[in-house]
Rosetta silent file (secondary structure, phi, psi, omega in degrees, C-alpha in Angstrom):
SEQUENCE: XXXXXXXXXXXXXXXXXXXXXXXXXXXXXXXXXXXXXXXXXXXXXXXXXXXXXXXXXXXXXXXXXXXXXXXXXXXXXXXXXXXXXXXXXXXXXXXXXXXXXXXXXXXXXXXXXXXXXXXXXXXXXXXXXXXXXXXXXXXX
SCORE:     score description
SCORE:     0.000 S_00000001
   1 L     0.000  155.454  173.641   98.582  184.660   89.534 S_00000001
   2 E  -140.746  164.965 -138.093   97.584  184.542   86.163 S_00000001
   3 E  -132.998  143.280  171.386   99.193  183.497   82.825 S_00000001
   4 E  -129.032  120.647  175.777   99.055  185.080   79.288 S_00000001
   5 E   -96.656  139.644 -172.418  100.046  181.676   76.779 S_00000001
   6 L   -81.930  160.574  171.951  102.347  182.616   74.219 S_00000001
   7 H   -53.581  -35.936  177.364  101.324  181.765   70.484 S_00000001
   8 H   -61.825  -56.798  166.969  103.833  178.574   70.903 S_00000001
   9 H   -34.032  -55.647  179.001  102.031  177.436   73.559 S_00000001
  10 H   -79.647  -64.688  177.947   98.635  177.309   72.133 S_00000001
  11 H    10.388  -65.652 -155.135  100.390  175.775   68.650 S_00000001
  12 H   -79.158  -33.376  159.169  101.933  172.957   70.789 S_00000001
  13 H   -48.032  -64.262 -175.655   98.415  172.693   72.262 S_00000001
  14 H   -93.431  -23.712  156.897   95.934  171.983   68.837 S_00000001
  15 L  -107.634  119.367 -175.678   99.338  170.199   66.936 S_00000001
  16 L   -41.100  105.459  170.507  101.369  167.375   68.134 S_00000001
  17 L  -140.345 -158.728 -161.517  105.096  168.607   68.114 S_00000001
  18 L   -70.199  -49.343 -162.061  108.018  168.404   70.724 S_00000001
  19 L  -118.946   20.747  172.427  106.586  170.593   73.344 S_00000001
  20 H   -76.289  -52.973  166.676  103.127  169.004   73.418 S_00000001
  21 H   -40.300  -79.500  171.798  103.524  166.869   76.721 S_00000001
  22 H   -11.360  -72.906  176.961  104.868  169.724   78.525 S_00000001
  23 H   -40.548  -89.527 -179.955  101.477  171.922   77.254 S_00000001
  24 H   -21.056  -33.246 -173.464   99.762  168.973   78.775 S_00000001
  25 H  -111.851   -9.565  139.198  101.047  168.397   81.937 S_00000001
  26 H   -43.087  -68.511  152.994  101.397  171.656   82.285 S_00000001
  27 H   -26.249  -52.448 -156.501   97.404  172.145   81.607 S_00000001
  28 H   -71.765  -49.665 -174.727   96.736  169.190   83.801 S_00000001
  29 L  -100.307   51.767 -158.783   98.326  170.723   86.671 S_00000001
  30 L  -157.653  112.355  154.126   97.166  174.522   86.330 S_00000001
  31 L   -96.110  -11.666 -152.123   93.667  175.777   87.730 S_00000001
  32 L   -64.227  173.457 -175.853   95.366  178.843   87.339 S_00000001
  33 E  -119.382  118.396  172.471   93.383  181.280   85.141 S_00000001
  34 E   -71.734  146.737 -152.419   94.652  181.821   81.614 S_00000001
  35 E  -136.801   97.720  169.054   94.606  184.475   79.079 S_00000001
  36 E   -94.233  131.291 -171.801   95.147  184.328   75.396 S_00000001
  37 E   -81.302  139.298  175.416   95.428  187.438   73.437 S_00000001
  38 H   -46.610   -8.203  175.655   93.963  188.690   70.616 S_00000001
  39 H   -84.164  -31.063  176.381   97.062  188.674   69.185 S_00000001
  40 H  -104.077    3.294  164.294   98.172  185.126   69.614 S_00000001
  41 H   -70.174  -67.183  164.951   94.617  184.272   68.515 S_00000001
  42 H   -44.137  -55.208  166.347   96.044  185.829   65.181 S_00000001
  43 H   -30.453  -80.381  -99.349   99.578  184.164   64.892 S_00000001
  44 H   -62.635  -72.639 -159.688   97.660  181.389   65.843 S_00000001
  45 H   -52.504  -25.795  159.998   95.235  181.275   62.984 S_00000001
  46 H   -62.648  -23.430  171.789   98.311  182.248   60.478 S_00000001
  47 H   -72.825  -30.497  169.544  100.014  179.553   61.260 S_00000001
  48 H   -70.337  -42.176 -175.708   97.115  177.463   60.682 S_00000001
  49 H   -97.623   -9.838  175.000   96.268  178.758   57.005 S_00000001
  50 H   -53.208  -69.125  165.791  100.131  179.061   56.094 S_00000001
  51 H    -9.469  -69.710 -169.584  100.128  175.299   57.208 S_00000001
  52 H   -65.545  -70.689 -166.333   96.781  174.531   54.986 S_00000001
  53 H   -39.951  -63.726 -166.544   98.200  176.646   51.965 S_00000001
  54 H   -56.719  -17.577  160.880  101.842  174.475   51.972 S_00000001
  55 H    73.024   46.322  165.586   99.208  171.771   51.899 S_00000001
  56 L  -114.102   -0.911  145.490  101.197  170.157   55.104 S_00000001
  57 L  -160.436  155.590  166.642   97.513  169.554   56.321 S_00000001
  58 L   -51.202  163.393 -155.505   94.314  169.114   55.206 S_00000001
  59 H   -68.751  -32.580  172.706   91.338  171.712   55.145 S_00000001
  60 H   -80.619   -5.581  158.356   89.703  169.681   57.781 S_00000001
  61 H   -55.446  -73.762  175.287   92.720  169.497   59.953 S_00000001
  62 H   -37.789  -72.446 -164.522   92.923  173.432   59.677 S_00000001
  63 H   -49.699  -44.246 -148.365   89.151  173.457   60.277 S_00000001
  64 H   -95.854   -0.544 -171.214   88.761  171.290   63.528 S_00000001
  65 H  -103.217  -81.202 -175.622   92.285  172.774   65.046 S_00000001
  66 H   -35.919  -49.715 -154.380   90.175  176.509   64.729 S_00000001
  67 H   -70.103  -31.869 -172.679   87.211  174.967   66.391 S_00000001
  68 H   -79.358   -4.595  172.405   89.355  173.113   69.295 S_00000001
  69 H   -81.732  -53.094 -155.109   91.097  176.964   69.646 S_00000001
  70 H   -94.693  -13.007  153.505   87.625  178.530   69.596 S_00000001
  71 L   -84.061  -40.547 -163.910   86.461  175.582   72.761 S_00000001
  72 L  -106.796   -8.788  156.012   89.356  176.153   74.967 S_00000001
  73 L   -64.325  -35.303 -138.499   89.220  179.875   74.636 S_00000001
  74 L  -114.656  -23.430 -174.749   85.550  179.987   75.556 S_00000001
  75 L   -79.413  -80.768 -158.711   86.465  176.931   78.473 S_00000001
  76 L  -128.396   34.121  156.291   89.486  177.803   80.062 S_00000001
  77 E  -140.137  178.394 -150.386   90.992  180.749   78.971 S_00000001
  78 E  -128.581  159.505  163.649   89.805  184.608   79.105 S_00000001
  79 E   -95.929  123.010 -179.763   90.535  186.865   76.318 S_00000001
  80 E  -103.352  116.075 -154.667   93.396  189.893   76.378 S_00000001
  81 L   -83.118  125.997  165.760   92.502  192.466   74.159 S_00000001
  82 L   -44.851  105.900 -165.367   94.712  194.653   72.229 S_00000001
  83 L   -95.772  160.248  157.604   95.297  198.196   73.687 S_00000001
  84 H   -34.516  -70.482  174.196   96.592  201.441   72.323 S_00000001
  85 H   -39.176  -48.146  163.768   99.072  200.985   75.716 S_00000001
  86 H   -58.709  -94.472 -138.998  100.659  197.376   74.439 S_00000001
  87 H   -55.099  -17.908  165.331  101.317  198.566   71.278 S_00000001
  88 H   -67.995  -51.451  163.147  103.283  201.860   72.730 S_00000001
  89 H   -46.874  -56.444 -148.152  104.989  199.383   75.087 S_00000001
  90 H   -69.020  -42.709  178.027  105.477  196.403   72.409 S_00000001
  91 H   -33.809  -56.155  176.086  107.229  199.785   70.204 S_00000001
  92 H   -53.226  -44.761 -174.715  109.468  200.534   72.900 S_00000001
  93 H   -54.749  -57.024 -171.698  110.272  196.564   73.514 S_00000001
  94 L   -53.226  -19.283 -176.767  110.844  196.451   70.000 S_00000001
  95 L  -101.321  -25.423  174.370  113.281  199.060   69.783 S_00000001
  96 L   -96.422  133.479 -143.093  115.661  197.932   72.201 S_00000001
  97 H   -70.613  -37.571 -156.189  118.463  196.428   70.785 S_00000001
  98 H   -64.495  -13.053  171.982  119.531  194.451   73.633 S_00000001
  99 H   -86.264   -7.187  170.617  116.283  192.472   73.967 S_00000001
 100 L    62.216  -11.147 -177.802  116.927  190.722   69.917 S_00000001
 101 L   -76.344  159.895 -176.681  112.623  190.571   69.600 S_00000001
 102 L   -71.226 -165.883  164.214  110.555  190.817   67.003 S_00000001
 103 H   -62.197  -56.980 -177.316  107.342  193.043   66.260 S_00000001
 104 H  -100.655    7.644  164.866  105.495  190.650   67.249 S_00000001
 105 H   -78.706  -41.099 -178.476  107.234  188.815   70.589 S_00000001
 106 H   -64.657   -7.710  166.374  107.566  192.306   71.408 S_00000001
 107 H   -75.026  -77.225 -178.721  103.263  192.877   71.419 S_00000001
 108 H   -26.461  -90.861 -155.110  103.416  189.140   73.616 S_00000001
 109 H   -69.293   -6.579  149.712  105.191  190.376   76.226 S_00000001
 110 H   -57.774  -43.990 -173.602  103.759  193.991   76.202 S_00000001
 111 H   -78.790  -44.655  173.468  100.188  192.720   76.564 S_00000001
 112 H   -83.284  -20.345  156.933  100.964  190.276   79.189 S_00000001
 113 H   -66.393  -39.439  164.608  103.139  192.528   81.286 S_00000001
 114 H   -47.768  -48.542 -173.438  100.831  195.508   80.930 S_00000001
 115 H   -87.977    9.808  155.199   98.126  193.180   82.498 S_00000001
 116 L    82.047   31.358  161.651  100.472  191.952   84.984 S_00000001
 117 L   -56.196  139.578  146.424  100.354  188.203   83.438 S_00000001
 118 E   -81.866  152.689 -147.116  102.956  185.830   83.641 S_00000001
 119 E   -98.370  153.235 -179.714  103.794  185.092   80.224 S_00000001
 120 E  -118.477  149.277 -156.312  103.900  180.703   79.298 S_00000001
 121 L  -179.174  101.983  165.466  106.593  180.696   76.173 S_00000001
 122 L   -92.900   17.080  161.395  108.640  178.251   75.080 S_00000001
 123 L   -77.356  118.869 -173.252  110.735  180.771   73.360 S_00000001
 124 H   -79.346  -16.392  176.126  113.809  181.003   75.039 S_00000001
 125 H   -72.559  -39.373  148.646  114.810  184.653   73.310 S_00000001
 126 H   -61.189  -44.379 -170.045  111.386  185.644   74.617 S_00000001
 127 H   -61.864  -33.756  178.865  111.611  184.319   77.914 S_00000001
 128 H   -42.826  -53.614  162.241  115.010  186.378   77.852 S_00000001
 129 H   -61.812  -64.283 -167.696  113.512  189.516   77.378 S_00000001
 130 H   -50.697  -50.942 -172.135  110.882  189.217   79.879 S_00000001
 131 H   -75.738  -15.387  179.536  113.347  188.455   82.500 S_00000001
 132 H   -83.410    1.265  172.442  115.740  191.211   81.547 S_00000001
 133 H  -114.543   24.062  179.836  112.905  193.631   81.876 S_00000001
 134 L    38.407   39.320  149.323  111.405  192.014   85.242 S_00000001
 135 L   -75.808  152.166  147.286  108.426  190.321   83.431 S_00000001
 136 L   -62.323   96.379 -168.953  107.045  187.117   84.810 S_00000001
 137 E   -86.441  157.995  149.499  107.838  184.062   82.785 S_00000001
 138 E  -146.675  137.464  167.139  106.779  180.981   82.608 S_00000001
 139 L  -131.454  121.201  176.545  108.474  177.692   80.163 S_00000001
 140 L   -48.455    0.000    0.000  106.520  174.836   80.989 S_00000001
């Protein structure tokens, strides 16, 4: 099987928060092969210059957190590209009330269901969705 990591995931990954161990030991015990999306490349780096702008870290924080993003993409994860097909999907996700996601949880879990990923998420509102629409989850 193979895993599409949620934007949270990689976050929890390049900053120390709450959910870091978890990313870790999670990591530590996973040959499995991993996918990050072009999409959650993007959160990713907004969260990173929001971050720098609020001046809650420094420019070289921001910089070496891109470059330790731009090593474990090229190491151990594959890239999932944005299709015409997610975004028809992520519409649909997005439209139904009963799943509460945004614009953009609803692209996450379009892109990794379309490729038949399980999705890694520590959003429990995501994870929510996914199971009421018989995606594969994973919360580490």
């Amino acid at each position: 099987m193979s895993f599409s990591l949620d934007t949270n995931f990689v976050v929890s990954l390049l900053f120390v928060d709450a959910h870091t161990p978890r990313v870790f030991d999670w990591l530590a015990a996973s040959s499995r092969q991993m996918h990050v999306s072009d999409w959650a490349a993007s959160e990713l780096f907004a969260v990173i210059r929001r971050r720098l702008r609020a001046g809650q870290i420094p420019a070289d924080v921001a910089s070496a957190a891109l470059s330790e993003f731009d090593v474990f993409a090229a190491t151990r994860a594959r890239q999932l590209p944005l299709s015409a097909a997610a975004g028809v999907l992520a519409a649909s996700l997005a439209r139904d009330p009963a799943l509460k996601l945004s614009a953009a949880d609803s692209l996450h879990l379009a892109l990794s269901g379309l490729e038949g990923h399980c999705l890694v998420t520590f959003d429990r509102r995501l994870a929510d969705a996914a199971r009421m629409r018989g995606y594969l989850f994973e919360i580490p």
